[in-house]
C-alpha positions as CSV (number, residue, x, y, z in Angstrom):
1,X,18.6,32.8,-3.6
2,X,15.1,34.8,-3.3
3,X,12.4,33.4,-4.7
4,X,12.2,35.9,-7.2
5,X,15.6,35.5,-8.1
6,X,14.9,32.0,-8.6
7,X,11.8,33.0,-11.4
8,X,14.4,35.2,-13.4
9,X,16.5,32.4,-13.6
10,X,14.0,30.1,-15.0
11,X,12.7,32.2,-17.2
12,X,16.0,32.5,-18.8
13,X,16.2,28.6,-18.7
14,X,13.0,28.3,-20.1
15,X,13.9,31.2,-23.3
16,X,17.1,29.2,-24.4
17,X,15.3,25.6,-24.3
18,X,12.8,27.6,-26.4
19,X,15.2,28.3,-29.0
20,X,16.1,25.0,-29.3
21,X,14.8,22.2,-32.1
22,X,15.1,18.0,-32.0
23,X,18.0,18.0,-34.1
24,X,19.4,19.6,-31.0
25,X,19.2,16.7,-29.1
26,X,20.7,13.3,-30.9
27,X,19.8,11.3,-28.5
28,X,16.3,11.3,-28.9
29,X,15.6,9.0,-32.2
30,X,12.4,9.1,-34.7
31,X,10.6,5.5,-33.1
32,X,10.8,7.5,-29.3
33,X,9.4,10.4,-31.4
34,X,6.7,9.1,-33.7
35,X,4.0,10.5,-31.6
36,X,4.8,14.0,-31.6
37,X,6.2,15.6,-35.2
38,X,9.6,16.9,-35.6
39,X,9.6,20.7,-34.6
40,X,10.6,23.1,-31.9
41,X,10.1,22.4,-28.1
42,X,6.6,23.3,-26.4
43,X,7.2,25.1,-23.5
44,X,3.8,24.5,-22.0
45,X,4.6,21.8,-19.7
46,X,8.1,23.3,-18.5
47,X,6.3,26.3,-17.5
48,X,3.7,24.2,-15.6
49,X,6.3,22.6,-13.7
50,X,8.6,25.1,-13.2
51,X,5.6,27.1,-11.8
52,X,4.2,24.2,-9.5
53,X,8.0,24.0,-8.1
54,X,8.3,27.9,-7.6
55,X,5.0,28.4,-5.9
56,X,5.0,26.4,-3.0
57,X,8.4,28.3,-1.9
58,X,6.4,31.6,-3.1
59,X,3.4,30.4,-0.5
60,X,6.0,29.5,1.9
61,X,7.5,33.1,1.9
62,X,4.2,34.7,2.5
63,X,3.2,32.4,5.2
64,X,6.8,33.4,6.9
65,X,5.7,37.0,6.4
66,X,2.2,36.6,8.1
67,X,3.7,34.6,10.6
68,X,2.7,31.4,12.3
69,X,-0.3,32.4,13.7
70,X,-2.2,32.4,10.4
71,X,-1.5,28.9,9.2
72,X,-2.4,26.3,11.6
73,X,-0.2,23.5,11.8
74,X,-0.7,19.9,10.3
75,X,-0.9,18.6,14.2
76,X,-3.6,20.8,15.3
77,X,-5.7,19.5,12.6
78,X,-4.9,16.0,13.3
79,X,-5.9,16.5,17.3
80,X,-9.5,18.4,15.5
81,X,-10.6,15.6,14.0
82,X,-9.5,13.1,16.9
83,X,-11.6,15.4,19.2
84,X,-14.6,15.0,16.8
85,X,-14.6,11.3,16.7
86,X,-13.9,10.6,20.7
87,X,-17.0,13.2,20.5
88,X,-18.9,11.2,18.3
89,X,-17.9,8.1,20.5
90,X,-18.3,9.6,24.0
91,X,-20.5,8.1,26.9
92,X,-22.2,11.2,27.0
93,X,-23.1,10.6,23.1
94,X,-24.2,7.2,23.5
95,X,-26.7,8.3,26.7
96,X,-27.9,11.0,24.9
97,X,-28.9,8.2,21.8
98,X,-30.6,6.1,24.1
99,X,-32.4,8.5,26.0
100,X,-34.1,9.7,22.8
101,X,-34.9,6.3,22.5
102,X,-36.5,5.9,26.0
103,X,-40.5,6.1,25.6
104,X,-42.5,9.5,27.3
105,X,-44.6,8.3,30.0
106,X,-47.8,9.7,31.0
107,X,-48.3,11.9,34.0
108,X,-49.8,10.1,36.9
109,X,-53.7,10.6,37.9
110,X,-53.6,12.3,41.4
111,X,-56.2,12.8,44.1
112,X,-56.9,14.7,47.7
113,X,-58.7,13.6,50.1
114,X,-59.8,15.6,53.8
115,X,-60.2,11.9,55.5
116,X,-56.4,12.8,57.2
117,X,-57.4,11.3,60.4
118,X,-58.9,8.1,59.2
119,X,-56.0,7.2,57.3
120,X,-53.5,7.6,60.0
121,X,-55.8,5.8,62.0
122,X,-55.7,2.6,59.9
123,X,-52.3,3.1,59.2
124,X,-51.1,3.0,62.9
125,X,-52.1,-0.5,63.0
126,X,-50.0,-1.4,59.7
127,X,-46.5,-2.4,60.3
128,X,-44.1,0.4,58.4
129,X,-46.8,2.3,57.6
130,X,-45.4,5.2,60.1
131,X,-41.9,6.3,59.3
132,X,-40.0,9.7,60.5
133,X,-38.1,11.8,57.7
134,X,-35.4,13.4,59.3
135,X,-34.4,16.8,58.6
136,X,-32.6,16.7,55.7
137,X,-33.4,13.1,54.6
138,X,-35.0,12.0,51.8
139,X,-36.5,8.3,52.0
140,X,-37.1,6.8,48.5
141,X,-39.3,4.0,48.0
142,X,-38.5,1.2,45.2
143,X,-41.8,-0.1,44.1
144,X,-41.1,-2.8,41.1
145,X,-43.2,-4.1,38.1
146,X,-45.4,-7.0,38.6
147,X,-46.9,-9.0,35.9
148,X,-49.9,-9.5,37.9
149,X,-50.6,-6.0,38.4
150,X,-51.7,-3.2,36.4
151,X,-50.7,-0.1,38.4
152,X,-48.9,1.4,41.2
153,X,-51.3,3.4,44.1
154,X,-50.1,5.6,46.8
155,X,-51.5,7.6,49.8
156,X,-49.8,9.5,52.1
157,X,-50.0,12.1,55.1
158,X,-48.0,14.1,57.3
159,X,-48.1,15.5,61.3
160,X,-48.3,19.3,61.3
161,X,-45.9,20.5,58.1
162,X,-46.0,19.2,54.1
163,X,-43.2,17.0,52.7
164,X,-42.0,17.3,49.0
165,X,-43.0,14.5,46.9
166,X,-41.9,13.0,43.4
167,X,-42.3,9.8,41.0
168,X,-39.8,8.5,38.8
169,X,-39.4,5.2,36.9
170,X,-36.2,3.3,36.0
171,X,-35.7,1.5,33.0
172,X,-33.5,-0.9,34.4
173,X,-34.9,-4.8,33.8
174,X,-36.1,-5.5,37.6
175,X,-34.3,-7.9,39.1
176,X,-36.3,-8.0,42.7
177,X,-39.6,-8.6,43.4
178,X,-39.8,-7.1,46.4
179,X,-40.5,-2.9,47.8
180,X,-38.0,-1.6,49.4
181,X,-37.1,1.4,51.3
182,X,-34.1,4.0,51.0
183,X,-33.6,6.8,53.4
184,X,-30.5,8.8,53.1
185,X,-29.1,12.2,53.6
186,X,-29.4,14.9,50.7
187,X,-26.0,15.0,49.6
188,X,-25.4,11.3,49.7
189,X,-28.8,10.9,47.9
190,X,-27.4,13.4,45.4
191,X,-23.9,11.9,45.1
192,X,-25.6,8.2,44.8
193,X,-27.4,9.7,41.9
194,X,-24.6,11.5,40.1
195,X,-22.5,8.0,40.1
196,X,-25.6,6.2,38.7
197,X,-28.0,9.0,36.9
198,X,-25.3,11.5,35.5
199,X,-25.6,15.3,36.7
200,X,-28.1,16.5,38.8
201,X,-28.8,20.0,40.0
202,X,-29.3,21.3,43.3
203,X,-33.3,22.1,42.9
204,X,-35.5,24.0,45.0
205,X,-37.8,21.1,46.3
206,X,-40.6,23.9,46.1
207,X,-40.2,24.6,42.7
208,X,-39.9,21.3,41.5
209,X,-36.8,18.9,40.0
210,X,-35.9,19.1,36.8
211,X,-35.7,15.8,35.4
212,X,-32.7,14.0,35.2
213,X,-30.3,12.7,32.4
214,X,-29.8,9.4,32.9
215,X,-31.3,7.2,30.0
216,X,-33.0,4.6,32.1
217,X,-34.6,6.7,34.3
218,X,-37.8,8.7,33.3
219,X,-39.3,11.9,35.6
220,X,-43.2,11.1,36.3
221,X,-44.0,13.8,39.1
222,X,-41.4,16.4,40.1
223,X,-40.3,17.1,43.6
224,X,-42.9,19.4,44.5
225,X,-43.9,20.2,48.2
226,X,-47.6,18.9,49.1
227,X,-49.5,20.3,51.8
228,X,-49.7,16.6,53.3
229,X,-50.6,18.0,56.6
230,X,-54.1,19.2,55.1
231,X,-55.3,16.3,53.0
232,X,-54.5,13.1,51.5
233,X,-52.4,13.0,48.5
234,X,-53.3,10.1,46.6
235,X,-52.6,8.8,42.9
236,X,-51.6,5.8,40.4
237,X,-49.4,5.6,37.3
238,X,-50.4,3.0,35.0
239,X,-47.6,0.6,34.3
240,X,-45.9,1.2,30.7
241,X,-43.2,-1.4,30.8
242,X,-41.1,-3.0,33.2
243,X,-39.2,-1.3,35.4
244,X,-39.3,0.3,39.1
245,X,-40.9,3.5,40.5
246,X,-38.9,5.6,42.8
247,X,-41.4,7.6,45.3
248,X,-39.1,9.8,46.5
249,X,-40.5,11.6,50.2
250,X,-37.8,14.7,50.4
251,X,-37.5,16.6,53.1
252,X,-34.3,17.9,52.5
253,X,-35.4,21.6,52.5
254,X,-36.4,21.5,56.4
255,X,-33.4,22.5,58.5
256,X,-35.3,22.0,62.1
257,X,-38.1,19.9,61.6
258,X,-38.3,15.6,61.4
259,X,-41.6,14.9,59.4
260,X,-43.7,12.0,60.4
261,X,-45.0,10.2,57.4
262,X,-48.1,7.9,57.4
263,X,-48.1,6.3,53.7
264,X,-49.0,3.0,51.9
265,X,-48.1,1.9,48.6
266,X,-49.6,-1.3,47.0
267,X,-50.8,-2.0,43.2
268,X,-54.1,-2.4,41.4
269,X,-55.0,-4.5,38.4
């Protein structure tokens, strides 16, 4: 039976109930009926319910028309809202919260100097002082918080050609005292800091890093090239909490050329 046969049909229920009184029913005695007076059935709520019933099965047929495409289903809803909250939940969300948490940090205060021979000079005849970055390399030096300190203070020089330079500071409570030294290719430097600093894209040393999104680590200085060869580059960052620089020597960009790097790192109160 069509829906609209079904609607004829009650409509010709709902005209013969109509016509019908109490006294049409003996069943029904005066104590079940003292709150409604004797008289002819109200067709108001039958034809409530009898439309409530009918127009699902009405909705139904116009949905079967459209087709399914129109409606979507109970279960795509449900997997909606289950995407929402693992959103809402995600690692990704939770770095994202506690890098806007994470305190700005000012830029550093950065100096030149012409005195390139003197310093390579004194630094000759200081163990570690000289290092060579390979081509390709990038050597990153850890340089933690001390309490008896202030500020970190660097210096550094190159042989014939510039090396890209760049200051960042981790979070992370230290857990070492002492400065260490990383050297490592550019992709493994890159992977290492894709495990532990999320994403990182493939900059142009020359142009500069962009900074990166892990929440306990904060860009200071970009990678930028400095013309090392020609001066002294030289600066500080005042310390803002506790935590470790990274001075990250890069010269990843050179395909033929080793760089050899005369630097010193040590802190200031």
């Amino acid at each position: 039976m069509t829906a609209m046969e079904r609607l004829e049909a009650t409509s010709e229920l709902q005209s013969r109930l109509s016509a019908l009184s109490f006294s049409s029913f003996p069943g029904v005695t005066s104590k079940q009926c003292d709150s409604t007076p004797p008289g002819r059935l109200e067709s108001t709520n039958l034809s409530e319910s009898t439309q409530s019933s009918i127009q699902p099965t009405m909705d139904e047929a116009k949905q079967l028309s459209k087709g399914d495409e129109d409606a979507p289903t109970e279960g795509a809803l449900g997997e909606g809202c289950k995407e929402n909250i693992d959103a809402g939940s995600s690692p990704l969300a939770a770095e994202i919260k506690e890098a806007a948490q994470m305190p700005p940090l000012p830029p550093p205060t950065t100096w030149t100097s012409a005195a390139v021979k003197e310093l390579k000079a004194k630094l000759r005849s200081e163990k570690d002082s000289v290092v060579t970055v390979y081509r390709g390399d990038i050597m990153t030096v850890h340089v933690p918080t001390v309490p008896e300190a202030k500020k970190v203070c660097w210096e550094f020089a190159t042989d014939g050609y510039d090396i890209g330079f760049g200051i960042y500071f981790d979070w992370t409570p230290v857990t070492s005292r002492s400065i260490t030294v990383h050297i490592s290719e550019s992709s493994d430097d890159e992977e290492e800091e894709e495990e532990l600093e999320g994403p990182l894209s493939n900059d142009d040393v020359e142009k500069g890093s962009k900074s990166h999104t892990n929440s306990n680590l904060t860009e200071i200085l970009p990678v930028y090239r400095q013309d090392s060869h020609l001066s002294v580059q030289g600066g500080s960052h005042d310390f803002q909490g506790e935590g470790t620089y990274l001075l990250k020597f890069d010269n990843s960009y050179s395909l033929w050329r080793n760089k050899t790097l005369y630097y010193r790192v040590y802190y200031s109160a």
